[in-house]
KEKE-3310 file (N, C-alpha, C; in steps of 0.2 Angstrom, whole numbers, plus 5000, padded with zeros to 4 digits):
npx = (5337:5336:5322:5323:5328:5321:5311:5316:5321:5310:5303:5310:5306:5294:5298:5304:5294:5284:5295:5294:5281:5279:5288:5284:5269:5276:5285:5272:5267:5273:5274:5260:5259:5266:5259:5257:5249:5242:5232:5219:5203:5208:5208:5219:5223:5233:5244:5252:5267:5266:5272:5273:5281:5280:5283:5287:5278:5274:5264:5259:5256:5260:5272:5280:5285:5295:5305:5295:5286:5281:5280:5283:5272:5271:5257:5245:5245:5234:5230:5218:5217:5213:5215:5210:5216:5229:5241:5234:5230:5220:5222:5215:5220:5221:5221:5225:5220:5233:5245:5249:5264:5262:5275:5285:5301:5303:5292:5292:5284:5266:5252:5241:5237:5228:5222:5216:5221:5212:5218:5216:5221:5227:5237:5249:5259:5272:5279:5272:5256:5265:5272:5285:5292:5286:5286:5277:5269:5261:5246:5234:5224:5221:5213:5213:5206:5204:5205:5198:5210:5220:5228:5240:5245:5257:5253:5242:5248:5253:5242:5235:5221:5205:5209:5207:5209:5208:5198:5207:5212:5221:5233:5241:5255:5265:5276:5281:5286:5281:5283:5280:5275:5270:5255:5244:5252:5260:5275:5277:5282:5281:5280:5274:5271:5260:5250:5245:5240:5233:5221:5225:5213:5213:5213:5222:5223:5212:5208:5205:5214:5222:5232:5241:5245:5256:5258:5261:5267:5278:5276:5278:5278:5278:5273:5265:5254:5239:5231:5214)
npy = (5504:5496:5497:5513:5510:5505:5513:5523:5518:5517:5527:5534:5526:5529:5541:5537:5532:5541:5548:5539:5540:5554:5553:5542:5550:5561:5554:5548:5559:5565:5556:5557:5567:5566:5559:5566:5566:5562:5554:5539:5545:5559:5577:5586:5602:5609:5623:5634:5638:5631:5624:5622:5614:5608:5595:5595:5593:5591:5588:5588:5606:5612:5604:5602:5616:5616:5616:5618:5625:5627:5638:5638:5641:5645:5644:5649:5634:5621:5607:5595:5582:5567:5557:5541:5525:5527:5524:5526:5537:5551:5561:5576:5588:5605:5622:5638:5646:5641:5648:5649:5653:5650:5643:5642:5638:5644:5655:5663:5667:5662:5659:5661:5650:5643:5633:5619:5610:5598:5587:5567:5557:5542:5536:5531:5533:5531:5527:5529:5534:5541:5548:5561:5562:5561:5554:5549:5540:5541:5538:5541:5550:5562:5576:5587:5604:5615:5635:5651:5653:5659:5667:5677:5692:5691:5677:5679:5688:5676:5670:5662:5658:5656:5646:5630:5621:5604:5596:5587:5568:5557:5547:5549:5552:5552:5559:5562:5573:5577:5586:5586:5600:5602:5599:5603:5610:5610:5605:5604:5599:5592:5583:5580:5570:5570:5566:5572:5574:5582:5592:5604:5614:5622:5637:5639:5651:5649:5639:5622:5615:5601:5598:5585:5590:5587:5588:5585:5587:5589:5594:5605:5606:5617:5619:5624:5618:5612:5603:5599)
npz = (5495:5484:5484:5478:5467:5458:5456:5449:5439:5433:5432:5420:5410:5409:5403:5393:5386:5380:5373:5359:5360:5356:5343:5335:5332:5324:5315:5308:5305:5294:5286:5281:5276:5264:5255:5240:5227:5212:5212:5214:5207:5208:5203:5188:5183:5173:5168:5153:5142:5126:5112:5094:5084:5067:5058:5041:5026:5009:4994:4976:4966:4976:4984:4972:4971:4980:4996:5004:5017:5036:5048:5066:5082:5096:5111:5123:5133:5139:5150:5156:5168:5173:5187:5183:5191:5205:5194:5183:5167:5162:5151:5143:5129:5126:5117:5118:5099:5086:5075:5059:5047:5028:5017:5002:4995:4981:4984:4995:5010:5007:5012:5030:5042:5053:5068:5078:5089:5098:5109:5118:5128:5133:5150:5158:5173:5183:5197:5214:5222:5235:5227:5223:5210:5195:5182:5164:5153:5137:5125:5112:5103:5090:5086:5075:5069:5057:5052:5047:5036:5022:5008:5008:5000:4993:4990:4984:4971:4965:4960:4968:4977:4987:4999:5009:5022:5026:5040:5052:5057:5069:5075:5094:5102:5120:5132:5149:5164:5178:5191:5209:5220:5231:5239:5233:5222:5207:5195:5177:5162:5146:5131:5116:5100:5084:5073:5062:5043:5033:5018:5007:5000:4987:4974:4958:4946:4945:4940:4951:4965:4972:4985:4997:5012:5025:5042:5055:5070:5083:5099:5113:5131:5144:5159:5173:5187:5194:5207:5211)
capx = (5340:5331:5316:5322:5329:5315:5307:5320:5320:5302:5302:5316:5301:5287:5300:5306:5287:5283:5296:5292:5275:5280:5291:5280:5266:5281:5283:5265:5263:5278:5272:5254:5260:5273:5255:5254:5244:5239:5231:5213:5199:5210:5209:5221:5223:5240:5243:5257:5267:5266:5276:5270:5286:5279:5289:5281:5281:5269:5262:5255:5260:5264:5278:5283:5289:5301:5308:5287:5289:5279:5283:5283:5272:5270:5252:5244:5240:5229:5228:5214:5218:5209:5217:5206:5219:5234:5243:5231:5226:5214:5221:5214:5224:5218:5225:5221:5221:5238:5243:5257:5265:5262:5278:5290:5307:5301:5289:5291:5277:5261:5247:5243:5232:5226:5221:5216:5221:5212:5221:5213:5228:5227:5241:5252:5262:5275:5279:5264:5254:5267:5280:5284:5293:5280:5288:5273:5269:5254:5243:5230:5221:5221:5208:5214:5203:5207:5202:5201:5216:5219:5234:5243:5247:5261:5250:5239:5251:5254:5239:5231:5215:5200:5211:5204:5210:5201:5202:5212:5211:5227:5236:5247:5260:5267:5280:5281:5287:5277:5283:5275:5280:5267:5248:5239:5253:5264:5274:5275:5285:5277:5281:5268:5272:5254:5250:5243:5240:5227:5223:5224:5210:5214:5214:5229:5224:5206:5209:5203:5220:5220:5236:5242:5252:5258:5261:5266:5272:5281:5274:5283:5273:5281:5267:5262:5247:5236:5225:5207)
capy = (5506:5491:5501:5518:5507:5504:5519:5527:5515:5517:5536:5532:5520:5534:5547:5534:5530:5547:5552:5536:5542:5557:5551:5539:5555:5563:5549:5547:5566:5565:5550:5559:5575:5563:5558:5572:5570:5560:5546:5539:5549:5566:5579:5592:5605:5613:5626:5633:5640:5625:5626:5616:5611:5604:5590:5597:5593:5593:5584:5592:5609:5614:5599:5604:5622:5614:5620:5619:5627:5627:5640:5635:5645:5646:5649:5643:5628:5617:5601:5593:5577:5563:5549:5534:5524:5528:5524:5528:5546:5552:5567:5582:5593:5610:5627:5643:5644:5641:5653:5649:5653:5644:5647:5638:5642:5650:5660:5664:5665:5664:5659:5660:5645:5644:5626:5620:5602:5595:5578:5564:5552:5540:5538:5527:5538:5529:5528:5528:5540:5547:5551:5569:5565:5555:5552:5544:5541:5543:5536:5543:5552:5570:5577:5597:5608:5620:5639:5655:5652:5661:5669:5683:5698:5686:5672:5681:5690:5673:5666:5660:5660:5652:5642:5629:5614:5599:5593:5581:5563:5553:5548:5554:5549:5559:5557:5569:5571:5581:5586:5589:5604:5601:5594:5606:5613:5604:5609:5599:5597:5588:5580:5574:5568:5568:5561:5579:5574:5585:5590:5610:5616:5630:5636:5641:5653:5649:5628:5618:5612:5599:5596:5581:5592:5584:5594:5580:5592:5591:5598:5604:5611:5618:5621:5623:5612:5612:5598:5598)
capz = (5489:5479:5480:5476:5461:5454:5454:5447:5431:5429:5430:5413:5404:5410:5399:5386:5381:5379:5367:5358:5356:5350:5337:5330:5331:5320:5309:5306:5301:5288:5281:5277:5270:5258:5250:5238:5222:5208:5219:5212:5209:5210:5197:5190:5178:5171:5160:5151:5134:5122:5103:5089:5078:5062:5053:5037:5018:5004:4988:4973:4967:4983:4984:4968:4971:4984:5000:5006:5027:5041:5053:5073:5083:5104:5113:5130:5132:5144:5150:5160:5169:5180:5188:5185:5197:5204:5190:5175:5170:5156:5150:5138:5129:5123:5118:5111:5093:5084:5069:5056:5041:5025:5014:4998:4991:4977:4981:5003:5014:5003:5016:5035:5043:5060:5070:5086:5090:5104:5111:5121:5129:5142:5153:5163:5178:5183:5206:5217:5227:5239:5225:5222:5202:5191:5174:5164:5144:5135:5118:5111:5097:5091:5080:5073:5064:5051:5051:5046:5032:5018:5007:5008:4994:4988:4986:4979:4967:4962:4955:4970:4979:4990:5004:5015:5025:5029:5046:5053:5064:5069:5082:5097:5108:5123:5136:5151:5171:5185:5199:5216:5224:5238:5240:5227:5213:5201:5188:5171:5156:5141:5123:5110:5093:5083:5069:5058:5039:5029:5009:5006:4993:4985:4965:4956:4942:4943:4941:4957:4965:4981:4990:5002:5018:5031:5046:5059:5074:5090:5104:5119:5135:5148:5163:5182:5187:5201:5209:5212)
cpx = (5337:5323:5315:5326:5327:5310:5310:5321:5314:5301:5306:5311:5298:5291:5302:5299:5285:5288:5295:5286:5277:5283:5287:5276:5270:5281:5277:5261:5265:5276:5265:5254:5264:5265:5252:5249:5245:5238:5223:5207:5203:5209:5212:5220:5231:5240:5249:5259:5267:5265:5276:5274:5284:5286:5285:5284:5272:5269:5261:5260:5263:5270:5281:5286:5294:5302:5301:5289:5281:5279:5282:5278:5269:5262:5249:5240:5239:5229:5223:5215:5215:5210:5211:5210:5225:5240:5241:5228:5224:5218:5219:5218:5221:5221:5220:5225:5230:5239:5251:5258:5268:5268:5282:5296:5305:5298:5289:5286:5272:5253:5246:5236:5233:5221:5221:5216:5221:5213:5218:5218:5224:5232:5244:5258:5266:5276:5271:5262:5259:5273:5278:5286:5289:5280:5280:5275:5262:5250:5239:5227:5220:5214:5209:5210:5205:5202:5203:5207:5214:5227:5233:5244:5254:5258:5247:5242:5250:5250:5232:5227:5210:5204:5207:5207:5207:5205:5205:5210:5217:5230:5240:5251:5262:5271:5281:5283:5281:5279:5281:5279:5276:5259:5246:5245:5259:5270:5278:5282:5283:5280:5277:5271:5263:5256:5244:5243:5232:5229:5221:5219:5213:5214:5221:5226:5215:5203:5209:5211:5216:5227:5238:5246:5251:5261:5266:5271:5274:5277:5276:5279:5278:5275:5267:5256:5243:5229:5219:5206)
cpy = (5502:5497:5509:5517:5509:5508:5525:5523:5515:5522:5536:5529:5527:5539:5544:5533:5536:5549:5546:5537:5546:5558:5549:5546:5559:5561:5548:5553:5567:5561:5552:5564:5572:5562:5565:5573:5563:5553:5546:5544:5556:5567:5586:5594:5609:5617:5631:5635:5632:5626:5620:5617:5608:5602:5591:5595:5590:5591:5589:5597:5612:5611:5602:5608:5624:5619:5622:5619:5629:5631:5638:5640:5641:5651:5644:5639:5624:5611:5600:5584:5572:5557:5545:5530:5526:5529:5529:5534:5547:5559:5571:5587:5598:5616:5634:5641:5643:5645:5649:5650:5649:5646:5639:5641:5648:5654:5665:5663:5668:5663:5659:5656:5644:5637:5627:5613:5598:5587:5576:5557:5549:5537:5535:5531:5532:5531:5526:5534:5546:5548:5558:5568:5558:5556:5549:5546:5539:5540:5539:5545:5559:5570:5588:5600:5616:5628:5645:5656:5655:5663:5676:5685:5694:5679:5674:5684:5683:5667:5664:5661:5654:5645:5639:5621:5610:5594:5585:5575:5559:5551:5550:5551:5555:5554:5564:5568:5577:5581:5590:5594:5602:5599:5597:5607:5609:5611:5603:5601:5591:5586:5578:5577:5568:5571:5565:5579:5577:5587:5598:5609:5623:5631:5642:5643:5652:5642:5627:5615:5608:5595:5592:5588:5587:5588:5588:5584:5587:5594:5599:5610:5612:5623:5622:5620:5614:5607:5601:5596)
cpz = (5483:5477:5478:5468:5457:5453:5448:5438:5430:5429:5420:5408:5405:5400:5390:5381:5379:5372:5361:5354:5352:5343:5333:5329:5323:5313:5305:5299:5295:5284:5276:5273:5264:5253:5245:5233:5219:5212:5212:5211:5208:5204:5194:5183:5177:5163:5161:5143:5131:5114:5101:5084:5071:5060:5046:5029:5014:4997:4983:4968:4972:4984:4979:4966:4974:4990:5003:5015:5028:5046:5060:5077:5093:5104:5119:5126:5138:5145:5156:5162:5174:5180:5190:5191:5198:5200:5183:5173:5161:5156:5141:5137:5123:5123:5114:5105:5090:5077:5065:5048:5035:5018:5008:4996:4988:4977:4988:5006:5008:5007:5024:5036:5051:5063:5079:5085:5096:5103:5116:5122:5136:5142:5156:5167:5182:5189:5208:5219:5230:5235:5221:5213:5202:5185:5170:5154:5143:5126:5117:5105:5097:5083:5080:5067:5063:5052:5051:5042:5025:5014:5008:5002:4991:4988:4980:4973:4963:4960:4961:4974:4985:4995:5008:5015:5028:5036:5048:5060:5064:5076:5084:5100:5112:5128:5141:5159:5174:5189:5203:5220:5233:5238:5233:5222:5211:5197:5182:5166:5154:5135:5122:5104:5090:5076:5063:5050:5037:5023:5009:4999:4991:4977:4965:4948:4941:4943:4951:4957:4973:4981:4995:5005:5023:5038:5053:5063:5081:5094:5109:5123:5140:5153:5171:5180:5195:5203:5213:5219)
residu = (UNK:UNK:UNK:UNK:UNK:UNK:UNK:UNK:UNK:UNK:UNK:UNK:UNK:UNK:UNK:UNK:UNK:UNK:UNK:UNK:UNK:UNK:UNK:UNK:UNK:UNK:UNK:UNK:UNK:UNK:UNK:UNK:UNK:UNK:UNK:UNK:UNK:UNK:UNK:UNK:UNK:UNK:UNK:UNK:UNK:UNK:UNK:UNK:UNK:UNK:UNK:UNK:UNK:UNK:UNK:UNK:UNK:UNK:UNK:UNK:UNK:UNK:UNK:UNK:UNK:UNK:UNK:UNK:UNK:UNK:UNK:UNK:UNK:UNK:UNK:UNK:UNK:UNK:UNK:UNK:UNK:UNK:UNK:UNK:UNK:UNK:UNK:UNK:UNK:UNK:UNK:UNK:UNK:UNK:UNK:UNK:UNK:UNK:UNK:UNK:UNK:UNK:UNK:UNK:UNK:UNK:UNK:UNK:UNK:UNK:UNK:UNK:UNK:UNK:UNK:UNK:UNK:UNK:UNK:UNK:UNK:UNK:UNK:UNK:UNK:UNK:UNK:UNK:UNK:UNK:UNK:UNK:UNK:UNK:UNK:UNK:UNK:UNK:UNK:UNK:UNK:UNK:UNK:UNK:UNK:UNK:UNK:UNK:UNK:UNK:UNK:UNK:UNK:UNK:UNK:UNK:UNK:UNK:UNK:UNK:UNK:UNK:UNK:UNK:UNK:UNK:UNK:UNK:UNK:UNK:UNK:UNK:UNK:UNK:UNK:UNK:UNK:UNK:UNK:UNK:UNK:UNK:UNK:UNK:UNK:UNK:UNK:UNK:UNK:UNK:UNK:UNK:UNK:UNK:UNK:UNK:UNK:UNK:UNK:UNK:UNK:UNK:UNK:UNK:UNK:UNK:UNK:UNK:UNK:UNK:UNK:UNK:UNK:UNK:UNK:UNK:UNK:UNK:UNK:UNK:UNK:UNK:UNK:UNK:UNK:UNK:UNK:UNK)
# end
């Protein structure tokens, strides 16, 4: 009996060791797939609508005519990003061109002017490697150039002429989450505040005029991503 005992408990370890491995084996796999993305060295791209709110107002005659707008306008936009460490991530932000309408009380829309404001932020991403949500905020510098502006048949009506905006350098800020759906895609939400003051040339009647605007937008992206 003793020794059909002891066969009998040691058949039981043979089956316990066994499911043991495969657990751990289990464990082991779950734990590798939870590493999904922004680790060192990785690099992703996300892209997305992204509306540029100005906080707008203006010096000069143009202050002067009151009630000086900015229209809002929506166009893709791009980011390129690469995790220096775990944490730290370099990103670029780029879009196609933006358009908007340049208006005052008195007169409505009098010009359209078109920019592109590529940004250069680095990055602090908040969790580690194997976290799916990774809130992070951002610093940087934006540099937007002016083009292609001009007025419209009610500017013109109203005297004026020869538009052009002198480009812009300022800083930025950003705050934004990611989440990891699975090894390769994302998807994003964004915020950057930057830091958009330039001087309108233009003539009025014939006389050289130069205008402080401030455009000082919002930006709000809304993107899918995909790792490298």
């Amino acid at each position: 009996m003793w020794v059909y005992s002891s066969r009998f408990y040691n058949h039981n370890d043979g089956a316990d060791m066994k499911k043991l491995t495969v657990a751990a084996l289990a464990v082991a796999t779950l734990l590798s797939g939870s590493a999904f993305a922004h680790e060192a060295g990785e690099f992703f791209m996300r892209a997305g609508s992204a509306t540029v709110r100005p906080t707008e107002g203006a010096g000069g005659t143009l202050g002067s005519l009151g009630g000086f707008s900015v229209t809002n306008n929506t166009q893709l936009g791009l980011t390129f990003t690469y995790m220096a460490t775990d944490n730290i991530g370099v990103e670029l932000l780029a879009a196609t061109p933006f358009r908007h309408k340049i208006g005052t009380r008195a007169t409505g829309d009098i010009a359209t002017v078109h920019h592109l404001p590529p940004t250069l932020m680095a990055q602090w991403y908040f969790g580690d490697a194997s976290s799916k949500f990774r809130p992070y905020v951002g610093a940087g510098i934006n540099y937007t150039t002016f083009f292609d502006n001009g007025f419209n048949d009610h500017g013109k009506e109203a005297g004026l002429s020869d538009l052009s905006l002198k480009d812009s350098w300022g800083a930025a800020g950003q705050v934004g989450v990611d989440y990891l759906i699975n090894r390769d895609w994302l998807v994003n939400m964004s915020v950057w505040y930057m830091d958009i003051d330039t001087t309108a040339n233009y003539k009025l009647g014939g006389a050289q005029q130069h205008d402080s605007v401030r455009l000082d937008p919002w930006v709000f992206m809304f993107s899918a991503g995909y790792r490298f």
